[in-house]
C-alpha positions in Angstrom: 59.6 -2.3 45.5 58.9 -1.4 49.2 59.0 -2.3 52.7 55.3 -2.1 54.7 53.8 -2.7 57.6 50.4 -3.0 58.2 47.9 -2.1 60.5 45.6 -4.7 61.2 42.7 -2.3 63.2 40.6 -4.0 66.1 36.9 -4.4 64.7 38.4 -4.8 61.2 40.4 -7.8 62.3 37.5 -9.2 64.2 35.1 -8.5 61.8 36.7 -8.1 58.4 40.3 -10.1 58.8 39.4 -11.3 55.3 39.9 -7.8 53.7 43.2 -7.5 56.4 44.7 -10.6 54.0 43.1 -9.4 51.0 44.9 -6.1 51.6 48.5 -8.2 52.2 48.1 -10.1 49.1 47.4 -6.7 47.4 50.6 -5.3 48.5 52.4 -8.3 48.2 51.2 -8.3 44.2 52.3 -4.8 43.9 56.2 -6.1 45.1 55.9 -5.2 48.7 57.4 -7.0 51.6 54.4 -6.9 54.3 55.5 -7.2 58.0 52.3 -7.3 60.9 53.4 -6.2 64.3 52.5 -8.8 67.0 51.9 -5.8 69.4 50.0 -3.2 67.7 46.9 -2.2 69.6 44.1 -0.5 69.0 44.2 2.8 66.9 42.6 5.1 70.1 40.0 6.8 68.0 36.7 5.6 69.7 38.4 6.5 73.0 40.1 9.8 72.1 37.0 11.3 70.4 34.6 9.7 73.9 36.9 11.9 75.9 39.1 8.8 77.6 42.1 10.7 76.3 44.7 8.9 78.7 43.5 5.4 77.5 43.8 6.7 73.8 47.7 7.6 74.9 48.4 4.4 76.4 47.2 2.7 72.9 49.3 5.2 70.9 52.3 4.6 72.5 51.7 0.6 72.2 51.5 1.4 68.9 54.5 3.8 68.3 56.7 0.8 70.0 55.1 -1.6 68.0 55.8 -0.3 64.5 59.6 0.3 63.9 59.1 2.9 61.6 62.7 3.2 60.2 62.3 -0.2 58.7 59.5 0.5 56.3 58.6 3.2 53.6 55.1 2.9 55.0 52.3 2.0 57.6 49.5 0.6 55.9 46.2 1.2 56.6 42.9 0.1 55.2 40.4 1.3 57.7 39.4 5.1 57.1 38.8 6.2 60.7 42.3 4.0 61.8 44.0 6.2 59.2 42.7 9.6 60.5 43.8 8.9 63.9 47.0 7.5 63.2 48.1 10.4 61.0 46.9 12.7 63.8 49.1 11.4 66.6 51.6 13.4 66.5 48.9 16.3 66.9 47.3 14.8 70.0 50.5 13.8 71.7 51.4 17.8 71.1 47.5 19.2 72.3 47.5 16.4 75.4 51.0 17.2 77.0 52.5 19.9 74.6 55.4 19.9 77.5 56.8 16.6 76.2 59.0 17.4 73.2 60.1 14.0 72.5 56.8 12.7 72.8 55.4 14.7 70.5 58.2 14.4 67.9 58.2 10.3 68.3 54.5 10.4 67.3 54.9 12.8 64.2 57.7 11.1 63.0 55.4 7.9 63.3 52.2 9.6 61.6 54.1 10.7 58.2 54.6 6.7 57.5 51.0 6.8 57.7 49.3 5.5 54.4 45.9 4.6 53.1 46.2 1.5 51.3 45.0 3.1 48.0 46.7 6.1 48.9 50.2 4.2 48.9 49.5 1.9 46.1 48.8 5.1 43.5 52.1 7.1 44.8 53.7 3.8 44.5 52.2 2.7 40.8 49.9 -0.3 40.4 50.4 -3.3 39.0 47.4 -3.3 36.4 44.9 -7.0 37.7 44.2 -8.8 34.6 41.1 -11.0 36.2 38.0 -9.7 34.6 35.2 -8.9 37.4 31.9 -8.1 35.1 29.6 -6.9 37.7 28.7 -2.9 38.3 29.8 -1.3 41.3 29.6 1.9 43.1 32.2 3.6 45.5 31.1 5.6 49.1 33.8 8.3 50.2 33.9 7.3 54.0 34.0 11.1 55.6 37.1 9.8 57.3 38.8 9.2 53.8 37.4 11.6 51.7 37.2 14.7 54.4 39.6 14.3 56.7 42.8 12.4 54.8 41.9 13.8 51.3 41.9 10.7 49.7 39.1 10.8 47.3 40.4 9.9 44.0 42.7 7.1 44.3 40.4 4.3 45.1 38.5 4.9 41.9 41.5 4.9 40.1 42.8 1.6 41.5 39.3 -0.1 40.9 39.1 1.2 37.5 42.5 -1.1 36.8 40.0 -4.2 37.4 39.0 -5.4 33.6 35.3 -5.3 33.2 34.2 -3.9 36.1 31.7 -1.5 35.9 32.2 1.3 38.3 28.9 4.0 38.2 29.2 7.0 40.1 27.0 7.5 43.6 24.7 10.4 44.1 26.0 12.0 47.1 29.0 9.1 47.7 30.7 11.5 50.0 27.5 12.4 52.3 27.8 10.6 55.7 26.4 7.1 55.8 25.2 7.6 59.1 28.2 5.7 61.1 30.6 7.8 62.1 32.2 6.1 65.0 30.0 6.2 67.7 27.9 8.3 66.3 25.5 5.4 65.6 25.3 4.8 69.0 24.6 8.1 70.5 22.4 9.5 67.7 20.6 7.1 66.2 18.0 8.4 64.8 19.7 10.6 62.8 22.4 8.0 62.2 19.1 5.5 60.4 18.1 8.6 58.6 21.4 8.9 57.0 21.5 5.5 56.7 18.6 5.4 54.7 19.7 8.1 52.3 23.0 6.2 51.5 20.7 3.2 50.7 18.1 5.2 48.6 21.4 6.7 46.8 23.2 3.1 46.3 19.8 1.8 45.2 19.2 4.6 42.1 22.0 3.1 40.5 21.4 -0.2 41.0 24.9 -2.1 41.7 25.6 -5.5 42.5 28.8 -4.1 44.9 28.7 -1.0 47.0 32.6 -0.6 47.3 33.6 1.1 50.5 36.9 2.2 52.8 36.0 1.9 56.2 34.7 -0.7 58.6 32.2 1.4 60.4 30.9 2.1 56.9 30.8 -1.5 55.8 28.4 -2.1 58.5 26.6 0.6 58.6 25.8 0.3 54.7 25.2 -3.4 55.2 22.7 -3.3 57.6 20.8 -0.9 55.7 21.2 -2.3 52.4 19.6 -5.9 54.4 16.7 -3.9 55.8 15.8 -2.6 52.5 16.0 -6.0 51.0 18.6 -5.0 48.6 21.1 -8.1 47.8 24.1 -5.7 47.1 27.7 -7.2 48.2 29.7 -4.4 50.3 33.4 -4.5 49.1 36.8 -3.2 50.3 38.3 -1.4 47.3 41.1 -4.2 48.6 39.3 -7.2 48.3 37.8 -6.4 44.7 41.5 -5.9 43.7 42.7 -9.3 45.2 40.1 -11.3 43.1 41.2 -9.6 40.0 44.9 -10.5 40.7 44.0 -14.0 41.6 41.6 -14.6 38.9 38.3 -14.7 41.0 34.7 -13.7 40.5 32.7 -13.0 43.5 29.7 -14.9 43.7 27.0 -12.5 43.4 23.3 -11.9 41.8 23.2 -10.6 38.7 21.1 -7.7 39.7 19.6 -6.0 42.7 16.6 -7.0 43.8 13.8 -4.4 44.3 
């Protein structure tokens, strides 16, 4: 049905290379051919928004020569903050030498192929799962999905496919979670604070998964969730998918603890 590529990310194929396969298996479910670049790099973000905006340029350009974007109807991405920066390029090639035409043009032309995973899979039409996942879940809008790629109601919609899974909505699910690139890092006081209001929030509604887009989130939300003694399972929208197409239950507690 289509020709991908994906982008595999840097700390999502370090730390989450389960939900990289989990995301290929999706697509592959769906009728897409899945290609991986051997030389993609890493997406720039952390650099370009830290000010290192010539290392961010030399990582864009691996990438633009990595992906042959001709060749495929999309680039796949399942990391929200990835996605934002990789459908910006073309913008940051134009604001960081606006002299360079062809530049510029190469890394537009490459952004527009630009896809979250969920995003792609509900332009494309699902293939409904038929493995029956009876726990109750509840989604977080990464900022990076929700805010700045507009992607808010697609994810739901794919996870509602999954037979028997309960999906409850969050109070606040598109209120940062307190991770934000960096932002952790530099302010984080303010970064535990929001943390903890994303955990109070996911702990109202009491769900066995908190189901969320982006790596920074995913750790962010875990770490929290941890702290607070919570035993809730954080999810790529992705990974619950892949279970339901291959017939798998996630081994989880029936309930939250308290």
């Amino acid at each position: 049905r289509a020709r991908v590529a994906l982008f595999t990310g840097c700390v999502a194929e370090a730390m989450f290379s389960q939900t990289n396969r989990a995301t290929a298996r999706v697509l592959q479910a769906n009728g897409c051919e899945v290609v991986i670049p051997r030389t993609q790099a890493c997406c720039g973000a952390i650099h370009y928004h830290n000010g290192a905006d010539r290392i961010a340029m030399k990582l864009a350009t691996e990438n633009i020569t990595a992906f042959d974007v001709d060749s495929v109807d999309a680039v796949i991405i399942n990391v929200a903050g990835c996605g934002s920066m990789l459908k910006d390029y073309g913008h940051i090639a134009e604001e960081l030498d606006a002299d360079d035409k062809e530049r510029s043009a190469a890394f537009a032309k490459f952004a527009d192929k630009v896809k979250d995973v969920s995003e792609f899979l509900a332009e494309l039409g699902p293939v409904k799962p038929t493995g029956a996942i009876p726990l109750k879940a509840t989604y977080h809008d990464a900022c990076h999905l929700v805010h700045a790629q507009q992607v808010r109601s697609q994810p739901r919609e794919l996870l509602s496919l999954i037979p028997e899974l309960e999906l409850v909505p969050l109070p606040e699910s598109d209120i940062c979670c307190g991770a934000a690139g960096s932002y952790n890092l530099t302010e984080p006081e303010m970064s535990d604070r929001l943390a903890e209001r994303k955990v109070n929030n996911v702990r109202s509604v009491d769900p066995q998964i908190v189901v969320s887009g982006n790596a920074g989130c995913t750790l962010q939300i875990q770490a929290a969730l941890h702290k607070s003694g919570s035993t809730a399972a954080v999810l790529h929208p992705m990974e619950l998918l892949d279970m339901s197409y291959r017939g798998v239950v996630p081994e989880l507690p029936v309930t939250s603890s308290h």
